[in-house]
N, C-alpha and C positions, 0 to 999 in steps of 0.2 A: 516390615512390621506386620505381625499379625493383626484379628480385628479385634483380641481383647486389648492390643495393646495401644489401637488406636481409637476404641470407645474408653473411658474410662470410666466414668459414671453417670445417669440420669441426669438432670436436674428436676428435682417436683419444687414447683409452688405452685401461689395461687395462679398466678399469670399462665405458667406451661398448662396447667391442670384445664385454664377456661380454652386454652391451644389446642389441647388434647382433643377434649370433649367437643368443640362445634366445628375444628377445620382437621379434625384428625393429622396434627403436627407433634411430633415428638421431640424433646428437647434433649441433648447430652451434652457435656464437657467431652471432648475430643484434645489430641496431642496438638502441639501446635504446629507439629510439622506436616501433617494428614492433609491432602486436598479433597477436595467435594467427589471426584472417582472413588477415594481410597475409602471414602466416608459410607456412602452409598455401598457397595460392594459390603462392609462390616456389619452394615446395620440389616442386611439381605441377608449373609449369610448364618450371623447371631440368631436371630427373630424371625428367619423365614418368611418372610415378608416380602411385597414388591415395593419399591420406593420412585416416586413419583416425581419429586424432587429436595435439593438438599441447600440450606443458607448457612452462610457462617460468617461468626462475628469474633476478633480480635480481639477481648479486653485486655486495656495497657496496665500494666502495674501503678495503683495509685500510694501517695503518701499518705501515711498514719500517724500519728502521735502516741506515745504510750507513757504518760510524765512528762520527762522530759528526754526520751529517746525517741528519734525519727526513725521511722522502716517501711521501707517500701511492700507492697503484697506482690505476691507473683502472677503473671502474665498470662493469662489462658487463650485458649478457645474453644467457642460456643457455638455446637450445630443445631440447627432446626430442621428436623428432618418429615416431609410431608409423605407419607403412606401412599400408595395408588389403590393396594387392596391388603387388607387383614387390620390385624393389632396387637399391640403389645401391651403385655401384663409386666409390672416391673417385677410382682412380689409373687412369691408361689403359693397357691393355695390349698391349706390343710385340709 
């Protein structure tokens, strides 16, 4: 796997944003087959960055209702990744 293909994208809300700003952690959606090396090593190489260290969380696919149709949502995973030195900008600035 490459490491765009094992970042996938951000997550910004309020929660990652207050992560961001006081413990310098950054949050992504990651493949779900990616381990905590493969994690590290992408987010080093992307952002040039050093990383300090890396958690990850499993969300299960939960049930929905839509009417009267059931559907399950799909399965991810979620890295929190803590910086040693630098920072990441998601957006590029004009």
């Amino acid at each position: 796997m490459t490491a765009y293909e094992i970042i996938r994208k951000p997550l910004i809300t309020e929660k990652t944003e207050l992560l961001r700003r006081n413990n310098n952690k950054y949050t992504f959606e990651v493949n779900r087959k990616a381990n905590k090396i493969e994690i590290k090593k992408a987010v080093e190489e992307i952002f040039n960055v050093k990383v300090a260290s890396v958690a990850t969380i499993n969300i299960k696919p939960v049930t929905k209702r839509h009417g009267m149709k059931l559907y399950k949502t799909q399965a991810t995973k979620k890295a929190i990744v803590e910086l040693a030195s630098g920072t990441i900008s998601y957006f590029k600035e004009v």
